[in-house]
N, C-alpha and C positions, 0 to 999 in steps of 0.2 A: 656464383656472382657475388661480388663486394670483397672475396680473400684478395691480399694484398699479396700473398703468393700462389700464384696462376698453378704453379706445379701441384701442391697438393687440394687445386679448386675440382671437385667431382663433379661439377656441369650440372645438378643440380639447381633448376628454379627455385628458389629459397626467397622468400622476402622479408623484411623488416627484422623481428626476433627469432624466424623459424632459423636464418641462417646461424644461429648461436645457440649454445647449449648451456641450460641452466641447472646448477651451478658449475662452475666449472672445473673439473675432474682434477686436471693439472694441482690447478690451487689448492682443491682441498687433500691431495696426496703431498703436496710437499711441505703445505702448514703442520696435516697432520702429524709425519716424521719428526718436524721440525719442535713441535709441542712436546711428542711423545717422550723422543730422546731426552730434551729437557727437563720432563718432568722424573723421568726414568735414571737418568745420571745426570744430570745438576752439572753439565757443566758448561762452563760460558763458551769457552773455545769452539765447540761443536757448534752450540747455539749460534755463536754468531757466523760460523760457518756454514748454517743450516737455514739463518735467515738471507744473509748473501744466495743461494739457491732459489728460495722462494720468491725471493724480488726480480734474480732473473726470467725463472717461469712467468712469474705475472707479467712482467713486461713484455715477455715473447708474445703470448697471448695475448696483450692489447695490441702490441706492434703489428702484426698480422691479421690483426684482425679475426681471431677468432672467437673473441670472448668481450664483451661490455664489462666495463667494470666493475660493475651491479653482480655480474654475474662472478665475476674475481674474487670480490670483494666476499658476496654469499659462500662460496665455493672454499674461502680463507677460514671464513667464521663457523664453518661446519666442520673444516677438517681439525679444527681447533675442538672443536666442544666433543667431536667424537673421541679424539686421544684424553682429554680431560675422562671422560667418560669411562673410555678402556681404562683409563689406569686407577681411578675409582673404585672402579668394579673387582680391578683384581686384586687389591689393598684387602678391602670386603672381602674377598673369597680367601684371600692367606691367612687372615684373619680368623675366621670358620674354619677351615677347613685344612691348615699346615700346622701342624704342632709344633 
């Protein structure tokens, strides 16, 4: 109840936030790509090819109502900080660890 597409509604009594899931999956997989490659190859084409994706995702998921923006929003900010992170990490380790 409350999906704005009846097709994928599982019938499910769901109310207030249970019907949403926090953060949201979508978002933080296509920021993170979005980040990663960025940060990975530098290049803007991609980027701005890869943010056009992510604005679609998020708007599919408000549109239908699967997601609050809180939770979009969190779900952006996560998949962002974990590709920061991964590529961090792996800087550090070639560093150590590749001659």
């Amino acid at each position: 109840k409350g999906y704005a597409d009846k097709e994928y509604d599982d019938g499910g009594i769901y109310t207030d936030k249970e019907m949403y899931g926090m953060p949201s999956g979508h978002s933080s997989l296509a920021f993170y790509c979005a980040v990663f490659h960025w940060l990975v190859k530098n290049n803007i084409i991609v980027l701005i090819g890869e943010l056009f994706i992510c604005a679609l995702s998020v708007y599919q998921r408000w549109k239908y109502k699967k997601h609050t923006i809180e939770q979009l929003a969190v779900g952006g900010v996560l998949g962002i900080t974990i590709a920061y992170i991964a590529v961090e990490i792996n800087k550090q380790w070639k560093k150590k660890y590749v001659y």
